[in-house]
C-alpha positions in Angstrom: 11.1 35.6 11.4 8.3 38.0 10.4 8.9 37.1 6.6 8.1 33.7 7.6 4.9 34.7 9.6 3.9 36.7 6.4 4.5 33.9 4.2 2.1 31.5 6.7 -0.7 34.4 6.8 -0.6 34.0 2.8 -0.8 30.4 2.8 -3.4 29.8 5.6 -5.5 32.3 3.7 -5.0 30.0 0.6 -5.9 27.1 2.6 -9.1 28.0 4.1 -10.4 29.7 0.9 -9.7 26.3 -1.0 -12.2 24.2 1.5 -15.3 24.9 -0.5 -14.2 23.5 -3.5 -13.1 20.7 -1.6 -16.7 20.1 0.4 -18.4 20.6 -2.8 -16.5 17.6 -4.7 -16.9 15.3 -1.4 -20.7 16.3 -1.2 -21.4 14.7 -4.2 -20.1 11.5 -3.1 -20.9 11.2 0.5 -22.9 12.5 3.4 -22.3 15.7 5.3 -22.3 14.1 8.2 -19.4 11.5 7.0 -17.4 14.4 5.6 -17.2 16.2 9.5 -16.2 12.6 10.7 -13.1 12.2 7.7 -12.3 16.2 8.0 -12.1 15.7 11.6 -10.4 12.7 12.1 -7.3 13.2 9.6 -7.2 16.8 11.1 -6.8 15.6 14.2 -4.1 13.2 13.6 -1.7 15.7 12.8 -2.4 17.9 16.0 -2.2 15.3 18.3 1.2 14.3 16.8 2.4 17.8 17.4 0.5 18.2 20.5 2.6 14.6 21.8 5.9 16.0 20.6 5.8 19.1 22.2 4.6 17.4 25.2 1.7 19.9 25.5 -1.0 17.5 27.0 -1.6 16.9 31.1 -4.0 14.7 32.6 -5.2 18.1 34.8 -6.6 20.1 31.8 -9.1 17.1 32.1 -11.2 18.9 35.0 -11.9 21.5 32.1 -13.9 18.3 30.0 -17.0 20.7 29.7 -15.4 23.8 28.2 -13.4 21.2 25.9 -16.8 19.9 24.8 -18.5 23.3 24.3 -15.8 24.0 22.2 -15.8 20.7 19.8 -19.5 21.5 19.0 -19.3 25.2 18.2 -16.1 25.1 16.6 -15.9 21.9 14.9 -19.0 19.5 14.5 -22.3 22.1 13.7 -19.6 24.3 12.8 -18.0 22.2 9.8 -21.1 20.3 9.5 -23.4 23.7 8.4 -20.8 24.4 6.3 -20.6 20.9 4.3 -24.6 21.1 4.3 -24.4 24.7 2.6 -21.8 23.8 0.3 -24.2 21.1 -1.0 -26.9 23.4 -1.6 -25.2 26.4 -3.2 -22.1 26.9 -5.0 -18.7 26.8 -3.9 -18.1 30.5 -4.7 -21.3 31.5 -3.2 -20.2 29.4 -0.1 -17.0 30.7 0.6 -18.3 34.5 0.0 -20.7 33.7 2.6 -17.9 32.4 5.7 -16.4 36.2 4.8 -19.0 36.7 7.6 -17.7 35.4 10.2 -16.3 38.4 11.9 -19.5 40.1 12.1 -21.4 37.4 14.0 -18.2 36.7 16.0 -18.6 40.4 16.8 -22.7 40.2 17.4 -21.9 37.2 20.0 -19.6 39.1 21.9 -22.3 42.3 21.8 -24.4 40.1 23.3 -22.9 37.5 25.7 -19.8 39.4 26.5 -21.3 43.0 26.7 -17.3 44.6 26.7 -17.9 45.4 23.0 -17.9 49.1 22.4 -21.0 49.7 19.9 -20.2 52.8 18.2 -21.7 54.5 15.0 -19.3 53.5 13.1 -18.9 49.7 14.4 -23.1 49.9 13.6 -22.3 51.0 9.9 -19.9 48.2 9.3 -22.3 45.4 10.6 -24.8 47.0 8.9 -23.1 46.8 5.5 -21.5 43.4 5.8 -24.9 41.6 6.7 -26.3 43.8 3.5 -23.8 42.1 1.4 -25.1 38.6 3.0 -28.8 39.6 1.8 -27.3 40.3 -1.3 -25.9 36.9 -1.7 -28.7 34.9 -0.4 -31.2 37.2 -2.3 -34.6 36.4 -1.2 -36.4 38.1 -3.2 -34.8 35.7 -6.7 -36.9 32.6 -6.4 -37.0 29.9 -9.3 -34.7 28.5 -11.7 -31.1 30.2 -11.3 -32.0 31.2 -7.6 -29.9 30.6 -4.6 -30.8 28.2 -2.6 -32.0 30.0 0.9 -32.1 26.9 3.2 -27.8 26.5 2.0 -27.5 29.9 2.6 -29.2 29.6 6.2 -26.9 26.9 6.9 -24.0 28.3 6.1 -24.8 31.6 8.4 -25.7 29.2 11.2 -22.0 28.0 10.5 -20.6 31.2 11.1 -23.0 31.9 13.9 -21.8 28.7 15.6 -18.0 29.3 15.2 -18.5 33.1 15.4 -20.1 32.4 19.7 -17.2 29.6 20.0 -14.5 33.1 19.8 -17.1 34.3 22.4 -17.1 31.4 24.7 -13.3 30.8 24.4 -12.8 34.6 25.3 -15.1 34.1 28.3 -14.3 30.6 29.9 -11.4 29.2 28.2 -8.6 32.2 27.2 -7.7 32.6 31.2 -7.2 28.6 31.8 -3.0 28.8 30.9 -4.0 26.2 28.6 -1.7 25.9 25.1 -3.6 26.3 21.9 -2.2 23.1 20.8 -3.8 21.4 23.8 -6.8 23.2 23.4 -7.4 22.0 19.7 -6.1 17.9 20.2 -9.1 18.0 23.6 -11.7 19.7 21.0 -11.2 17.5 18.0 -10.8 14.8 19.9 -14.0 14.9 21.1 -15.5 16.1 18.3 -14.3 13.1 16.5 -15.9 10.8 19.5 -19.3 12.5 19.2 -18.8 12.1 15.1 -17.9 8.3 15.6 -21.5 8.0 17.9 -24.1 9.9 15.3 -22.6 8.9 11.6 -24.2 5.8 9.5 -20.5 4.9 7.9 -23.2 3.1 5.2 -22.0 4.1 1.2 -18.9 6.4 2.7 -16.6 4.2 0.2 -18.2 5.9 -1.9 -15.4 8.4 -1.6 -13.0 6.2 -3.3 -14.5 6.3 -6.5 -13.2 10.0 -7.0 -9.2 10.4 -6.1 -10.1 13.9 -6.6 -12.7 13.8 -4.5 -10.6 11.6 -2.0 -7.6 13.7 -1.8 -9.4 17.0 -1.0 -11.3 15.8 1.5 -8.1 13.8 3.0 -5.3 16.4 2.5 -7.3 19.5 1.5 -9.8 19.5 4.3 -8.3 17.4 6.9 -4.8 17.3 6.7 -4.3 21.2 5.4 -7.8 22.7 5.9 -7.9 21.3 9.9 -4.9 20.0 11.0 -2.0 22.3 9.7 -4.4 25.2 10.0 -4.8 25.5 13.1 -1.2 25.3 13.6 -0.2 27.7 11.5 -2.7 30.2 12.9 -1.5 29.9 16.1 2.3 30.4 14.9 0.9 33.6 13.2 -0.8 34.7 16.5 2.5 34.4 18.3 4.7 36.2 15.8 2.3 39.0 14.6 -0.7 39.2 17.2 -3.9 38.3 17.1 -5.1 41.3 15.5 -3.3 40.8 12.2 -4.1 37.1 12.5 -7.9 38.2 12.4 -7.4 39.7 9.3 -6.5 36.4 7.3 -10.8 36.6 7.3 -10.4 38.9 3.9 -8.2 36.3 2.3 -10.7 32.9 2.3 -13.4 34.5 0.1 -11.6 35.6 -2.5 -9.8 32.7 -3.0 -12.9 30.6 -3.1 -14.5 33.1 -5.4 -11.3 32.5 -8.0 -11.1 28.8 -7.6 -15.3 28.5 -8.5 -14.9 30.7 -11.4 -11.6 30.1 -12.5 -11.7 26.2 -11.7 -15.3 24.8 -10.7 -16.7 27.0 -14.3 -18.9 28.5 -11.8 -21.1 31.8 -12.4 -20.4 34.9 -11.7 -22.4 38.2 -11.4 -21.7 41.8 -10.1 -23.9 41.5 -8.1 -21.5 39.0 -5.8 -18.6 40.8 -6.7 -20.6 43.5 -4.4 -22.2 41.8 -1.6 -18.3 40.2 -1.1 -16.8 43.5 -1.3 -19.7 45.0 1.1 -18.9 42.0 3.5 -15.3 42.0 3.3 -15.8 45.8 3.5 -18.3 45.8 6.7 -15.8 43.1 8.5 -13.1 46.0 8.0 -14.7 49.0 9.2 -15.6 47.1 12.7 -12.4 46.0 13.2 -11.2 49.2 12.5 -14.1 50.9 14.6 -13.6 48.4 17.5 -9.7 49.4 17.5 -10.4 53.2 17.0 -12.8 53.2 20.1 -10.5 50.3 22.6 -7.7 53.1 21.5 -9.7 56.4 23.2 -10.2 54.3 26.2 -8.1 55.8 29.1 -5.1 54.0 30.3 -5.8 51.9 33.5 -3.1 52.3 36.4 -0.9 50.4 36.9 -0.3 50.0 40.3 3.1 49.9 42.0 4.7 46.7 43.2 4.7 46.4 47.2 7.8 46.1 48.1 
């Protein structure tokens, strides 16, 4: 069973790392705004299916509507709507180097809002470094032709800001409601898709159709895969191998995305973004490594004994 687990890490690393590529070929076609709604809604589809099968849904988890709704914006509407903005702006590479980030503002969320976060020198250094290796991707200081575009690059953080204080507010009001993960995703894209219906102008969006390509990724690649099946399969690793291995599927996305825009998109590529991902990708490591080295040298609580 642990081969199999394995095998899903691989391929939801694949998966996720192959969504810039996708945004960037619907981006040319369509809105933002009507890519969120199409990503969302053929995500859901699947989930809900699932979430029906397994009989996963009650009518009680509906007192919880707020948390459910918290959740649907941070972790899916600004979320995967920053994200379809920034890929517009800047190249898919660039883009996907970028959401290696993720685990350092999920980190500087929960140093803020949750306070339980031990801040050691060593946790400092790696938030430090990976947030260098964001400056050196956004490079402020390049302006003109050939420059990267700052406002994508601000979008895309305030991507992985938003889903990064989503972990945070899950952790905080959400992980100790006995709620399944299945549940939890069909009541959050749910309503995500219901806010998407109310705020997107459907005019030109058959546009899409001119480009099977363009059709297809957004459909299956971003929807279907990228959303839907996602989600399952990173729960199914979370139950086999723990959460703290699932984390690390964050090294797998960037790279992937840097292949595909080189190797597919004919994108450019300079040493200087081979190091800001590796000081990103390098950063994310040495806090999770710093915040596991410091939760292990805390002392053991007691247990007490049963009364009998």
């Amino acid at each position: 069973m642990k081969n199999i687990a394995y095998l899903a890490f691989a391929l939801l690393g694949l998966i996720w790392g192959t969504n810039f590529i996708y945004m960037k070929w619907a981006v040319a076609l369509i809105t933002p705004l009507q890519i969120v709604l199409l990503r969302v809604l053929f995500g859901f589809l699947p989930v809900l299916i699932f979430a029906l099968v397994t009989r996963a849904l009650r009518w009680s988890h509906l007192r919880h509507a707020h948390h459910f709704l918290v959740m649907a914006l941070l972790a899916t509407d600004i979320y995967y709507f920053a994200f379809a903005k920034g890929s517009a702006l800047l190249l898919s590479s660039v883009a996907g180097m970028l959401s290696g980030a993720i685990p350092l503002f999920t980190f500087a969320c929960a140093l803020l809002f949750l306070r339980e976060e031990p801040l050691t020198r060593r946790v400092t250094a790696g938030v430090a470094l990976g947030f260098a290796g964001v400056l050196l991707i956004a490079r402020p200081w390049a302006t003109g032709v050939g420059g990267i575009s700052l406002e994508g690059v601000l979008y895309t953080v305030l991507g992985s800001l938003s889903v990064g204080c989503s972990f945070v507010y899950a952790k905080r009001f959400i992980s100790g409601l006995g709620i399944s993960a299945v549940a939890l995703c069909t009541y959050q894209f749910g309503l995500a898709l219901v806010m998407m219906a109310a705020i997107t102008d459907l005019h030109g969006v058959e546009r899409l159709l001119d480009s099977p390509k363009a059709f297809l990724g957004l459909a299956v690649g971003l929807g279907l895969l990228g959303t839907g099946l996602a989600y399952i399969i990173y729960y199914f690793i979370v139950q086999r191998l723990g959460a703290l291995a699932a984390s690390s599927v964050t090294y797998i996305p960037p790279v992937v995305a840097l292949l595909i825009g080189v190797f597919i998109a004919d994108e450019p590529v300079h040493a200087i973004d081979l190091l800001a991902v590796g000081a990103i990708l390098g950063g994310v490591y040495i806090v999770q490594s710093g915040r596991a080295r410091a939760a292990a040298q805390l002392p053991m609580p007691v247990i007490p004994a049963p009364q009998r």
